[in-house]
Gaussian input, Z-matrix of N, CA and C with variables (Angstrom, degrees):
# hf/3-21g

backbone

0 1
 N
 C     1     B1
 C     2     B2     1     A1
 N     3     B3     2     A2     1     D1
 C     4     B4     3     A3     2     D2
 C     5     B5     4     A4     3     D3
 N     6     B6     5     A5     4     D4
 C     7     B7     6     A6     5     D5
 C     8     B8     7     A7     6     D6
 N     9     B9     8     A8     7     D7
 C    10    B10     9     A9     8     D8
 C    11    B11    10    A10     9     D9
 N    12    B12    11    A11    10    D10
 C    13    B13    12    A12    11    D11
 C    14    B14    13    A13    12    D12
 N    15    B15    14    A14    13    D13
 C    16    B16    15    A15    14    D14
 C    17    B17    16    A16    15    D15
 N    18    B18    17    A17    16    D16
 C    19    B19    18    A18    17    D17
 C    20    B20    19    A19    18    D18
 N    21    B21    20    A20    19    D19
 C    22    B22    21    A21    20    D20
 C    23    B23    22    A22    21    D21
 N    24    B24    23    A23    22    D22
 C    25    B25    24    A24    23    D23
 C    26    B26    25    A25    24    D24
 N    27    B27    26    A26    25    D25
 C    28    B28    27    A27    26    D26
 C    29    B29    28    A28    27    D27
 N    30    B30    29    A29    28    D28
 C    31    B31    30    A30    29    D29
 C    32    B32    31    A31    30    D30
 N    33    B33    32    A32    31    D31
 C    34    B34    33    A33    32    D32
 C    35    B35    34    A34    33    D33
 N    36    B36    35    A35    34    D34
 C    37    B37    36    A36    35    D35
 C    38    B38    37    A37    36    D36
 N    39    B39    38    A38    37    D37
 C    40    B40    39    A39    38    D38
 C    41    B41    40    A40    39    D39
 N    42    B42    41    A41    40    D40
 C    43    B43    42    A42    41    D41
 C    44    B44    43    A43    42    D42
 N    45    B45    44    A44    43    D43
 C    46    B46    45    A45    44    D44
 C    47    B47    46    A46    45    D45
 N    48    B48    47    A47    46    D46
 C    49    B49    48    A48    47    D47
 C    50    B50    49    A49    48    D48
 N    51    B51    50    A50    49    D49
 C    52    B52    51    A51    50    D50
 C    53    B53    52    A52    51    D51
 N    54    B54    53    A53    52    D52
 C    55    B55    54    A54    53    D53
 C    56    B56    55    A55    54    D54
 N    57    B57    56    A56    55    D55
 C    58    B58    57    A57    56    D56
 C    59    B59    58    A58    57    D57
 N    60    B60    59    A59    58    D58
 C    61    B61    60    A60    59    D59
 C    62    B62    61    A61    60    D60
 N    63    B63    62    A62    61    D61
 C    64    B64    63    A63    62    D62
 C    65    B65    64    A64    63    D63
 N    66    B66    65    A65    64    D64
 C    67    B67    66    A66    65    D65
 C    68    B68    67    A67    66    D66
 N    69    B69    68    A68    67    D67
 C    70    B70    69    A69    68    D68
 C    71    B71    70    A70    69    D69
 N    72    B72    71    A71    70    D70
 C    73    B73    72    A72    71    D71
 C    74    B74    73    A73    72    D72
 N    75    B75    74    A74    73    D73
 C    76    B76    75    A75    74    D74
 C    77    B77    76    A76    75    D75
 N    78    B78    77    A77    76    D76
 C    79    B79    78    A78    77    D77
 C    80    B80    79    A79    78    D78
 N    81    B81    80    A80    79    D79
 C    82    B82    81    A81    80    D80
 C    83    B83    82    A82    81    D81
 N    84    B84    83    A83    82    D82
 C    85    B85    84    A84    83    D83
 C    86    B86    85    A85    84    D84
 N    87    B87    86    A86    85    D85
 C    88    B88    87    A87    86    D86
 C    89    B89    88    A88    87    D87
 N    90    B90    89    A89    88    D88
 C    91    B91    90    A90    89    D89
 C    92    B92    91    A91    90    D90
 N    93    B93    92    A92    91    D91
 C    94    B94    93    A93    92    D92
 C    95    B95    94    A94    93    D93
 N    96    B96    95    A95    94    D94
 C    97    B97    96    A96    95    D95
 C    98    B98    97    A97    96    D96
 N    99    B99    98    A98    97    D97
 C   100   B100    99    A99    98    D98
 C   101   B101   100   A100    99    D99
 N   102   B102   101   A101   100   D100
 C   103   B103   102   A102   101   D101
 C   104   B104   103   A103   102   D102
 N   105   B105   104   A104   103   D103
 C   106   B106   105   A105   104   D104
 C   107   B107   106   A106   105   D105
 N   108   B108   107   A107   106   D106
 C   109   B109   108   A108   107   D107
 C   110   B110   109   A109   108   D108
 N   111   B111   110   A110   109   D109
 C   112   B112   111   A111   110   D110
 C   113   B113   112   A112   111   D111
 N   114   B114   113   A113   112   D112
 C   115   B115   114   A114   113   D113
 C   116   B116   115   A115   114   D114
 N   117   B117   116   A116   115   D115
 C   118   B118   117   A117   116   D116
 C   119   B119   118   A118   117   D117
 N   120   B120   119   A119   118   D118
 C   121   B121   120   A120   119   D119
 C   122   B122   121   A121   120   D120
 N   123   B123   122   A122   121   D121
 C   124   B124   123   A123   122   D122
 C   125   B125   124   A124   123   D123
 N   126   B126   125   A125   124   D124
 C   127   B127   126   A126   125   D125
 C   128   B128   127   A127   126   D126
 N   129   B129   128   A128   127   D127
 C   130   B130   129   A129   128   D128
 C   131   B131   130   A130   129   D129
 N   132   B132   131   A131   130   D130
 C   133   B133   132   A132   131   D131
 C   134   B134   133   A133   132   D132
 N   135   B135   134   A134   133   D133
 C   136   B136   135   A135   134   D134
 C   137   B137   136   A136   135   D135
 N   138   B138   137   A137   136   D136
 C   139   B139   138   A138   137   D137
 C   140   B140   139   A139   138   D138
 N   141   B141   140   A140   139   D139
 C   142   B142   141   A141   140   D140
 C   143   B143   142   A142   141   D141
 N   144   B144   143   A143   142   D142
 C   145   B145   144   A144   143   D143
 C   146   B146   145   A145   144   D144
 N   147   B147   146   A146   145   D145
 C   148   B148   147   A147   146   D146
 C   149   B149   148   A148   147   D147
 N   150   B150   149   A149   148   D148
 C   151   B151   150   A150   149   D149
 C   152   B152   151   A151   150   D150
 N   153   B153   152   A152   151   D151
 C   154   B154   153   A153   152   D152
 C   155   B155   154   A154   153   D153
 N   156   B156   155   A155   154   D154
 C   157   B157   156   A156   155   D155
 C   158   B158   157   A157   156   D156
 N   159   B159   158   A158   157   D157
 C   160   B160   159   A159   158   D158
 C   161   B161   160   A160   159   D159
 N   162   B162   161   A161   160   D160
 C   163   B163   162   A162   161   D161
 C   164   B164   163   A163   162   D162
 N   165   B165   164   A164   163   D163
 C   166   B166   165   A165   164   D164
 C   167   B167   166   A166   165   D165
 N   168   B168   167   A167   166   D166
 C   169   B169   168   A168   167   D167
 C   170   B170   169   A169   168   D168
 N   171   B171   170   A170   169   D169
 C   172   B172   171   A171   170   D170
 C   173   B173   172   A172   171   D171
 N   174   B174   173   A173   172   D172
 C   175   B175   174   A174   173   D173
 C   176   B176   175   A175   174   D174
 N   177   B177   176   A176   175   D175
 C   178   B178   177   A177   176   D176
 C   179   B179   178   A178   177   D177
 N   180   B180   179   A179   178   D178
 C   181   B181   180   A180   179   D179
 C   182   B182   181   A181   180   D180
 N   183   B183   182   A182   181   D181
 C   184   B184   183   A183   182   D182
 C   185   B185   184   A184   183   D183
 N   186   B186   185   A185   184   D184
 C   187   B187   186   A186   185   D185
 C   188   B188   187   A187   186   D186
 N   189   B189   188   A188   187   D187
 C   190   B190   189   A189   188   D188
 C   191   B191   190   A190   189   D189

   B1=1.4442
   B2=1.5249
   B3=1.1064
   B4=1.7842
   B5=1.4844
   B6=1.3897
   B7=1.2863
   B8=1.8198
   B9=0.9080
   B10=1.7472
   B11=1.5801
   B12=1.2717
   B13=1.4925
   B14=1.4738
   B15=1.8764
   B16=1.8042
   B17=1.2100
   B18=1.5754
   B19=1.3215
   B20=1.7258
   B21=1.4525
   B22=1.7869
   B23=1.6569
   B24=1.1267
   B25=1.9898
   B26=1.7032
   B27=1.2728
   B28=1.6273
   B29=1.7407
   B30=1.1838
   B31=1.4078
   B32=1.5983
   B33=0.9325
   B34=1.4416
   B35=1.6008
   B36=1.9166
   B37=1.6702
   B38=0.8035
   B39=1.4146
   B40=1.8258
   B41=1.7066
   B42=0.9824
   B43=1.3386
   B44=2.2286
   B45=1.3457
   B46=1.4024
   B47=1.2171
   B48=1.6559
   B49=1.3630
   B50=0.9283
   B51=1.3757
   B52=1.7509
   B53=1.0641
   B54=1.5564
   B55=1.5027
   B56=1.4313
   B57=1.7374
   B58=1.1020
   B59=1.3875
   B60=1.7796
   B61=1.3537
   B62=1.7642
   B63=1.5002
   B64=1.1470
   B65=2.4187
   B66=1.3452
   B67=1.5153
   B68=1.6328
   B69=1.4669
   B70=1.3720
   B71=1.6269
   B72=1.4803
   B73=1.4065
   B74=1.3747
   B75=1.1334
   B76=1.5738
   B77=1.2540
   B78=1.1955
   B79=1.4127
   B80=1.4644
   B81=1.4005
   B82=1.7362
   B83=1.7564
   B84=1.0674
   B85=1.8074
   B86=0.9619
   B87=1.4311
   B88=1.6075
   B89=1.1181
   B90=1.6045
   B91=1.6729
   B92=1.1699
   B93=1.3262
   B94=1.7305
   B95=1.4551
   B96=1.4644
   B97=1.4623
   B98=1.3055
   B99=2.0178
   B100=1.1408
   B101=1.5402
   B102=1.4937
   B103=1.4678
   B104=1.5377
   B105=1.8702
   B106=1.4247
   B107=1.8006
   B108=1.3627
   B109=1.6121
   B110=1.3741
   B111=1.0438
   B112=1.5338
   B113=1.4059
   B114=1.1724
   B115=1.6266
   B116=1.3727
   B117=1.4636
   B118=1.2664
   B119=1.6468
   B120=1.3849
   B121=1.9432
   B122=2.0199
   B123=1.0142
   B124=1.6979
   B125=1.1283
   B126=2.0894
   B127=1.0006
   B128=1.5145
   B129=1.3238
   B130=1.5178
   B131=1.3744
   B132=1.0934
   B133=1.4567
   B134=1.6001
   B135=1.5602
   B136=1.5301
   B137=1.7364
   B138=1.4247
   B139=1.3474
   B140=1.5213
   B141=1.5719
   B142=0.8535
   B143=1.8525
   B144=1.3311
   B145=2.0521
   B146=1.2273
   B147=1.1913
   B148=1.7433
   B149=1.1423
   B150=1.3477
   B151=1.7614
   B152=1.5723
   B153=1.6063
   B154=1.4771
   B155=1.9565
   B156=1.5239
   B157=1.7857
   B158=1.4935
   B159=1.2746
   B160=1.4428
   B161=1.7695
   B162=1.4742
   B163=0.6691
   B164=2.2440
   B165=1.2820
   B166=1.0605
   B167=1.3373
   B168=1.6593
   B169=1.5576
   B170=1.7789
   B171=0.8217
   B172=1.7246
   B173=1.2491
   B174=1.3450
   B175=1.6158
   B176=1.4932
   B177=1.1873
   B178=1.3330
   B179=1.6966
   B180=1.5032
   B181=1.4138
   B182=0.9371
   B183=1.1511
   B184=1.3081
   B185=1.8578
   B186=1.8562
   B187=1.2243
   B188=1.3199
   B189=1.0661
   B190=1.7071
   B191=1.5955
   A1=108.49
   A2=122.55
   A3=132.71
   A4=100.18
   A5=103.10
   A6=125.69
   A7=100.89
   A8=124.40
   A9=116.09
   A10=100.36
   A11=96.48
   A12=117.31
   A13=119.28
   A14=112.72
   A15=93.50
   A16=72.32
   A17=123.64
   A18=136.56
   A19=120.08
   A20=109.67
   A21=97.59
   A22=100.57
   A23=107.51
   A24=121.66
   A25=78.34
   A26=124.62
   A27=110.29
   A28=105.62
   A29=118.90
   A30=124.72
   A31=120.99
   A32=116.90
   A33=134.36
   A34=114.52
   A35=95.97
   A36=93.07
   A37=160.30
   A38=104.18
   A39=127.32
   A40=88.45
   A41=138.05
   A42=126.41
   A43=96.78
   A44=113.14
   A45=110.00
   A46=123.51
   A47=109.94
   A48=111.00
   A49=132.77
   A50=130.43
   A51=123.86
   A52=105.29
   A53=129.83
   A54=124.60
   A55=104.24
   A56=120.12
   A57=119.97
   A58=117.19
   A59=123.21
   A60=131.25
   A61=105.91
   A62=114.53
   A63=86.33
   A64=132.52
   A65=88.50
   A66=102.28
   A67=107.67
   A68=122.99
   A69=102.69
   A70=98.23
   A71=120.04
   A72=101.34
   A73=121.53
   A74=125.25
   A75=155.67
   A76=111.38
   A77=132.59
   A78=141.24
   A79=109.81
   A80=104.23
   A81=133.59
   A82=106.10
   A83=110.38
   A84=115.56
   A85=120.21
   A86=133.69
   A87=124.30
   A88=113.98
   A89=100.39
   A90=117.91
   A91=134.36
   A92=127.81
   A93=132.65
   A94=100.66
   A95=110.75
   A96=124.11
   A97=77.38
   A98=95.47
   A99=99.60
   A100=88.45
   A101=117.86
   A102=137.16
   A103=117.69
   A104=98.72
   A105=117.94
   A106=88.88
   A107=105.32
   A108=97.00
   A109=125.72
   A110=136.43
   A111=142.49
   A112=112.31
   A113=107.26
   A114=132.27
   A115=109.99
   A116=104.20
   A117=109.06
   A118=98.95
   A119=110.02
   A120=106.11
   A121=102.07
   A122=100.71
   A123=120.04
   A124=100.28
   A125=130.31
   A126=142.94
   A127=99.64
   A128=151.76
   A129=151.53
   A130=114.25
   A131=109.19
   A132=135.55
   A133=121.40
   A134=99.91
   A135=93.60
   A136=96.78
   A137=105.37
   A138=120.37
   A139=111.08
   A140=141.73
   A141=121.22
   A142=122.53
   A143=79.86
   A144=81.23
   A145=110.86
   A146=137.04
   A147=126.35
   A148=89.13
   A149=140.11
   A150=120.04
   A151=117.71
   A152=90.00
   A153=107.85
   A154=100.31
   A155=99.43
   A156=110.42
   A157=103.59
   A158=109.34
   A159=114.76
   A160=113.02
   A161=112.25
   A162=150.50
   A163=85.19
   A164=103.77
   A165=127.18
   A166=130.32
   A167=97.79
   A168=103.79
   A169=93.83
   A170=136.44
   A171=135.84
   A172=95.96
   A173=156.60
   A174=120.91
   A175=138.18
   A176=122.70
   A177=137.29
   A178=137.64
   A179=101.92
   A180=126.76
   A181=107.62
   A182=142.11
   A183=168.73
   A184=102.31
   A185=109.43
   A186=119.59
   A187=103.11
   A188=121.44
   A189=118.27
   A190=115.61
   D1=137.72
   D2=176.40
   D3=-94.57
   D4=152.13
   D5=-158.91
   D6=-115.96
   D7=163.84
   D8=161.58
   D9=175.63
   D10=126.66
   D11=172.76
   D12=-85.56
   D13=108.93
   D14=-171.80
   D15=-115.36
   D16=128.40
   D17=156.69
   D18=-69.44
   D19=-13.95
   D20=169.78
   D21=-109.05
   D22=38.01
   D23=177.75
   D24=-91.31
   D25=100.03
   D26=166.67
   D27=-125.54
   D28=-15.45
   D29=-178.85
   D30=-134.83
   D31=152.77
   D32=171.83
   D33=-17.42
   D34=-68.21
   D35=156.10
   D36=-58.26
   D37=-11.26
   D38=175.54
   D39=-87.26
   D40=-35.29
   D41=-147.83
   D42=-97.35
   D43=-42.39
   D44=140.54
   D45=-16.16
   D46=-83.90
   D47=177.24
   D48=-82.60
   D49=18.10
   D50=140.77
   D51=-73.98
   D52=-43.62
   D53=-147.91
   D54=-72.88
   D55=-36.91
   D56=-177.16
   D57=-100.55
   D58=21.98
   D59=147.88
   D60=-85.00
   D61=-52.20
   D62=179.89
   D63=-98.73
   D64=27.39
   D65=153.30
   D66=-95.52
   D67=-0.06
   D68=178.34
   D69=-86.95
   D70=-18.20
   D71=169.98
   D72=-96.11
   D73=-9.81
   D74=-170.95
   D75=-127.55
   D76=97.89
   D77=-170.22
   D78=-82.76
   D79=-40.59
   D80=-166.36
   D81=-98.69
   D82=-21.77
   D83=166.01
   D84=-26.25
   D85=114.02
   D86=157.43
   D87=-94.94
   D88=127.43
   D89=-175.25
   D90=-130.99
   D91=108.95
   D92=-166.40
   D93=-108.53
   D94=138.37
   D95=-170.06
   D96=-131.15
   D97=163.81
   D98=179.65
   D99=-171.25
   D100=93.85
   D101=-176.87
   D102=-31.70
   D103=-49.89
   D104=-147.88
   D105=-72.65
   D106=-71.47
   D107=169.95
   D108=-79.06
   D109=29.98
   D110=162.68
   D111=50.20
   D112=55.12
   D113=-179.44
   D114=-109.31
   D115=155.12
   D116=179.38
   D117=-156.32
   D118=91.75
   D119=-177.03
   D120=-85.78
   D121=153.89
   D122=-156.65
   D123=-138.90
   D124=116.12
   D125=172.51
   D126=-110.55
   D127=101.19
   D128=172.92
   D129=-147.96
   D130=164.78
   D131=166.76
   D132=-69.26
   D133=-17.33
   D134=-175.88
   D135=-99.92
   D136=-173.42
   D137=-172.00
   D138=-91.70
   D139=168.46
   D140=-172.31
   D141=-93.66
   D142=-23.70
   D143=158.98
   D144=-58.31
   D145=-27.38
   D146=-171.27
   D147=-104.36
   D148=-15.87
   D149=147.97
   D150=-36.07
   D151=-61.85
   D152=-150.94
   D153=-57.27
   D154=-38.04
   D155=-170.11
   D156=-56.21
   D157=-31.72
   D158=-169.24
   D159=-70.34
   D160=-48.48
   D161=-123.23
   D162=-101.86
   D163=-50.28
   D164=167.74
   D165=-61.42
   D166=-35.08
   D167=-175.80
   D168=-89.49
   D169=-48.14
   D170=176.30
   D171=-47.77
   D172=27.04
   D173=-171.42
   D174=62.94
   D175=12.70
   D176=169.65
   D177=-150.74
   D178=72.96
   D179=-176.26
   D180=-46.82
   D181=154.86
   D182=-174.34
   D183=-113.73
   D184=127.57
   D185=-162.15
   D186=-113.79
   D187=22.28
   D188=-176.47
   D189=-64.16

């Protein structure tokens, strides 16, 4: 499972819209957000740089 820290992940809606930026490339992705610690765990097929691109292009970089 991939790990990624989005530090402006602070609410519910931010955590929505990662989850459903990155099922638009990963349909089949399993994905647990988690606001309070600004987590985002990632079960997919893709690699985690094309996480991160995704992830980046929506507004929520990844701080690792």
């Amino acid at each position: 499972m991939l790990r990624f820290h989005i530090p402006n992940m602070s609410c519910g809606g931010c955590a929505q819209s990662v989850t459903r930026a990155l099922l638009k490339v990963d349909p089949q992705a399993q994905i647990e957000t988690d606001p309070l610690t600004r987590e985002v765990r990632v079960r997919s097929t893709l690699d985690a740089s094309a996480l991160r691109n995704v992830l980046s292009e929506a507004g929520y970089p990844d701080q690792r």
